[in-house]
C-alpha positions in Angstrom: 18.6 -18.4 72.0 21.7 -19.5 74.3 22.8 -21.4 71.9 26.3 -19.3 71.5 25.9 -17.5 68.1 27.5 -14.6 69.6 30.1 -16.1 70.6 30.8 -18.2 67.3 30.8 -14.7 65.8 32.8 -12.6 67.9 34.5 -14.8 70.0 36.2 -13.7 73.6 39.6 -13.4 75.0 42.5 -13.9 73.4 43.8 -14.6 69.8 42.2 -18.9 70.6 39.2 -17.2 71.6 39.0 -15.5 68.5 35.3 -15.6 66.2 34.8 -15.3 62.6 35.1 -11.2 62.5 38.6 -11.3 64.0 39.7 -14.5 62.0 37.9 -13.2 58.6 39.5 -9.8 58.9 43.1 -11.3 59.9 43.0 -13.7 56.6 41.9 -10.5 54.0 44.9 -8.2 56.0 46.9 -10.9 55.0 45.9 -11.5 51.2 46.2 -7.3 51.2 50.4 -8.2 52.0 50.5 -10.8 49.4 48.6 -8.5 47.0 50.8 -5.5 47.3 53.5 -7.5 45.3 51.4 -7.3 42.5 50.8 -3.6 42.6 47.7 -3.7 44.4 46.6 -0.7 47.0 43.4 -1.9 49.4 41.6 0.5 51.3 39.6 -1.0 54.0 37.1 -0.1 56.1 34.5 -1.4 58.8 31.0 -1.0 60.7 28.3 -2.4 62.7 24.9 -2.3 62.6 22.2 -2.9 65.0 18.8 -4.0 63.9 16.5 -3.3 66.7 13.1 -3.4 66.5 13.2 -3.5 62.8 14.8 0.1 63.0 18.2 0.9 62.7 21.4 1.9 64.6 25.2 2.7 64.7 26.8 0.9 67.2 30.2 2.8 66.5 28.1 5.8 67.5 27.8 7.1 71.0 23.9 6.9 72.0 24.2 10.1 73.2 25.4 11.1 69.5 22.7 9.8 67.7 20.0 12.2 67.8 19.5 13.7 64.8 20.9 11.0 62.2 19.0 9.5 60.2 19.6 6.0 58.9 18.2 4.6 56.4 19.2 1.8 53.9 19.9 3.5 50.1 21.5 1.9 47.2 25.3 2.5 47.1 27.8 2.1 43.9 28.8 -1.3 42.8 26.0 -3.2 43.5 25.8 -2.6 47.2 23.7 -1.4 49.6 24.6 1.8 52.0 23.3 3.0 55.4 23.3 6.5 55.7 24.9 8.3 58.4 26.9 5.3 59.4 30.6 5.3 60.6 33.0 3.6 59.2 36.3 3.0 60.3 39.4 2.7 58.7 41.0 -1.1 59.7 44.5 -1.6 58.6 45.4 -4.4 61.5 43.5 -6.8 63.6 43.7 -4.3 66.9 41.4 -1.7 64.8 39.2 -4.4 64.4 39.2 -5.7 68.0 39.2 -2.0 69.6 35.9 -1.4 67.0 34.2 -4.8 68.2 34.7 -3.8 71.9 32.7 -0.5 70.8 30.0 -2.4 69.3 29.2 -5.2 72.1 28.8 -2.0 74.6 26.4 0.1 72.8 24.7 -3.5 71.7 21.3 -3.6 73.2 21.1 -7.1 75.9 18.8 -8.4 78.2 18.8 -11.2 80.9 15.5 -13.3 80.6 14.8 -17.1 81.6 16.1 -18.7 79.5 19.4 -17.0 78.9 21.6 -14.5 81.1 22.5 -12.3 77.9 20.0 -12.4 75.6 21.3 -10.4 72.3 17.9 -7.9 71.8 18.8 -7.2 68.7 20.5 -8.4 65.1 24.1 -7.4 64.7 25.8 -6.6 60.9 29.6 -6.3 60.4 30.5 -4.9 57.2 33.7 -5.2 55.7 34.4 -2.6 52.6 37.2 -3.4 50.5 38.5 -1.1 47.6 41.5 -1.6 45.7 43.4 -0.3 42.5 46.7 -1.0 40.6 48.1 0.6 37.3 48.8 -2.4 34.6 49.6 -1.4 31.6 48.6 1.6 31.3 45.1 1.4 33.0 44.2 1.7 36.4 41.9 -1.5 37.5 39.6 -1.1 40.5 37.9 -4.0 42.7 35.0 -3.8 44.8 33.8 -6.1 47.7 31.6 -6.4 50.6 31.6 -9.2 53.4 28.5 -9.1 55.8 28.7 -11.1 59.0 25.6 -11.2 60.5 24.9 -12.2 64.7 21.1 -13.1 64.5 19.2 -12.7 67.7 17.8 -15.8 68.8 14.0 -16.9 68.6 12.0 -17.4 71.5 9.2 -19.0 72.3 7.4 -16.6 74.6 6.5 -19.4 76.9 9.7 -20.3 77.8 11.7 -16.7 77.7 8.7 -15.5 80.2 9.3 -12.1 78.6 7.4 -9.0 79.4 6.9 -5.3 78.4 9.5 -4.1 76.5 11.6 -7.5 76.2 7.7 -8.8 74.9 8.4 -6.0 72.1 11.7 -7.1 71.5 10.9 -10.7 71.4 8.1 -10.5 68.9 10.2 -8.0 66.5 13.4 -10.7 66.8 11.1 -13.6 65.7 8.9 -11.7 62.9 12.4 -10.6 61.0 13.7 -13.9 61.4 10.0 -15.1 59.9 11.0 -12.8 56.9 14.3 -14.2 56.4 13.0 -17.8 56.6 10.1 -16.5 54.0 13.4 -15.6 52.0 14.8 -18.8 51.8 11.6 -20.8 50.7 11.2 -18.2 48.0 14.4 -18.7 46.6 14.4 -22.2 47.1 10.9 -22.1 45.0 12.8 -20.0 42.5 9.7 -17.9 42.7 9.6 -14.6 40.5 8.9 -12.4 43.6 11.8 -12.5 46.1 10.1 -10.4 49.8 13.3 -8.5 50.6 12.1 -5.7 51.3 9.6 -7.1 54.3 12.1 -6.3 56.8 15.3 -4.3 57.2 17.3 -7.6 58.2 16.7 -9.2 54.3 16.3 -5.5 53.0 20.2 -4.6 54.3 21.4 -8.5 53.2 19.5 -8.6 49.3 22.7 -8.2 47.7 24.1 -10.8 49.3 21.1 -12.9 48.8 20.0 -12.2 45.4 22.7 -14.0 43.1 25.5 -10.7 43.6 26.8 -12.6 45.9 28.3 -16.1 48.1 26.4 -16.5 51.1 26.8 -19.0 54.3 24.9 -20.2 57.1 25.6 -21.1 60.1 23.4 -22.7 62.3 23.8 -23.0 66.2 22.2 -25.4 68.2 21.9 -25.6 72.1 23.3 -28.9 74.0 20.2 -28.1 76.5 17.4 -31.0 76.3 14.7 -28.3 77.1 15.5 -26.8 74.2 15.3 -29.8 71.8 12.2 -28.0 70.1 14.1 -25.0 69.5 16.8 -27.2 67.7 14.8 -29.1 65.1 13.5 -26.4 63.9 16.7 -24.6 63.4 17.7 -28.2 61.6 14.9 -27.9 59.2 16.3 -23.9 58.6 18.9 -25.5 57.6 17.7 -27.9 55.5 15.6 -25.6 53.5 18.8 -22.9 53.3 20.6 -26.0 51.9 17.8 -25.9 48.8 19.2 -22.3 47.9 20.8 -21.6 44.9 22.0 -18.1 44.4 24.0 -18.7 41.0 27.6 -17.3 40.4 29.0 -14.6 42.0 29.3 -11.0 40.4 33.3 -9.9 40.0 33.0 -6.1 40.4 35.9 -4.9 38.5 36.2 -1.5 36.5 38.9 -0.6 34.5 40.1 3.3 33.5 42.5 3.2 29.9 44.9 5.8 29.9 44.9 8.9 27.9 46.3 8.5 24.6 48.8 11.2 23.9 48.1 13.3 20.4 50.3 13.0 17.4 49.4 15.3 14.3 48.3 13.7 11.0 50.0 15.3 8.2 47.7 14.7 6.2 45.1 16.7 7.7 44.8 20.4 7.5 45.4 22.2 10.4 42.4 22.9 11.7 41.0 19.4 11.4 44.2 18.6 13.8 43.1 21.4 16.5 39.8 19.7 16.5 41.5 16.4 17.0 44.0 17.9 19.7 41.3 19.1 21.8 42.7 23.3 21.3 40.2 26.0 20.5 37.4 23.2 20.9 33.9 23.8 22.4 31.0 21.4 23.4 27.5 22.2 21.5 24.3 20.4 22.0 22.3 19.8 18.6 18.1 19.1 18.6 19.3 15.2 19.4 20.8 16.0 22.5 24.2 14.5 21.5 27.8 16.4 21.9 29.3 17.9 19.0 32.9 19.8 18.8 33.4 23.1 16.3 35.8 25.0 16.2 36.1 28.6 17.6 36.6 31.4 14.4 37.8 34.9 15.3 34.0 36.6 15.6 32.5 37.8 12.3 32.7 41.8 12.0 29.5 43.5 11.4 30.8 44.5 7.1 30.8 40.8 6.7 26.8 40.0 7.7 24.5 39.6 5.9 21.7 42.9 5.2 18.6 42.2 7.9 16.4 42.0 4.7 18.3 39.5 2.8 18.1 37.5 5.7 14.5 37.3 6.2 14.3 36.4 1.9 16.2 33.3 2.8 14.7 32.0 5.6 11.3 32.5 3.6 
């Protein structure tokens, strides 16, 4: 803790001041430009996340809002994972993104305690949806993508922080996710069969990211402070153990969607066999196998032309 993570991530001030949300977003706004000369159409958009005693929040939501919203981490298309409930904004320049940062860091939960003045309470996820789709010859390709930047809350040692009641709670839930992440790390590191994501709602939310879908990169932030030389060799052997990782290669979520073909008649066939090809006077059937069929729609039999009840039931015995 104190070690500026916080402000590596979100930075302060002014466009020099800048962290890695504003710069990140800034550098995909401007691939979107150089994109659109390609025929590609991006759609963008952005939230944060709170973690907060292992339970989740929106910090794009007004407190006073949140009753009665539910969130909950369920599996979305494309590989990703969703948060129900959640806001997400629409960014298409870097104010959006610095007017929806300024919205966050309020409703973020912070606490002054000995060892630092504004102790983040809580974990903090940006994410970064990006959608695109262009027409090429004929087709209309789709791209999918996710970025995660993640503001972990510092550990404390209890001894040090002098933390009590509620900041006690807070403390203990901040190092036992960061305890799950770390058991993350040695698992994938071990190549183990069993990866625990699912132990808390920090490595639950970030398993995509973690599991081989994915590129991830840590950071780690150490504090100039000689007091808190502990504090910074164990974040050194984090890192060292992070640096084991192998994830594999990233998944490219891509989609194509072919055109419709337009119909052209075959001669050769009679004409009923082309409206069945066509598409006219067609209706879907389902046989015993479950699979689709297409027959063709007759005018309906007139009652001269069936069959006697009697001569029926001979030929179905």
């Amino acid at each position: 803790t104190g070690s500026g993570k916080t402000h590596t991530v979100m930075g302060g001030a002014g466009q020099e001041q800048w962290g890695i949300v504003p710069r990140a977003v800034q550098l995909i706004l401007a691939s979107v430009e150089e994109k659109a000369s390609d025929g590609w159409s991006f759609e963008i958009t952005a939230s944060f996340v709170e973690i907060y005693n292992d339970s989740l929040r929106d910090l794009l939501c007004p407190v006073a809002e949140r009753e009665g919203k539910t969130y909950r981490i369920v599996a979305g298309q494309h590989g990703r994972l969703d948060v129900t409930d959640l806001i997400e904004a629409p960014v298409k320049n870097p104010k959006d993104v610095t007017a929806l940062m300024n919205t966050a860091s309020e409703n973020r939960t912070v606490a002054k305690t000995d060892m630092n003045e504004r102790s983040s309470r809580s974990h903090m996820v940006f994410s970064l949806r990006i959608t695109g789709s262009r027409q090429q010859g004929g087709a209309t390709q789709h791209s999918h993508g996710t970025l995660h930047l993640v503001d972990l809350a510092g550990s404390e040692r209890l001894a040090k922080s002098k933390a009590e009641g509620q900041q006690l709670k807070e403390a203990q839930a901040i190092n036992k996710s960061l305890s799950a992440l770390s058991d993350v790390f040695v698992a994938l590191s071990r190549k183990s069969a069993h990866i625990p994501y699912r132990n808390s709602k920090l490595t639950h939310f970030l398993q995509p990211c973690l599991s081989g879908e994915g590129k991830a990169l840590v950071i780690a932030n150490l504090s100039p402070i000689e007091d808190s030389a502990h504090e910074s060799l164990c974040t050194l052997r984090f890192a060292s153990m992070v640096g084991s990782c192998e994830l594999g290669k990233a998944v490219k979520h891509t989609t194509a969607e072919p055109a419709a073909r337009p119909h052209t008649a075959d001669p050769s066939l009679p004409s009923a066999e082309n409206a069945v090809a066509k598409g006219s006077n067609v209706k879907e059937v389902k046989g015993s196998s479950g699979k689709e069929a297409a027959s063709k729609r007759g005018p309906p039999r007139t009652p001269s032309k069936l069959a006697p009840a009697g001569t029926a039931k001979k030929a179905k015995n």
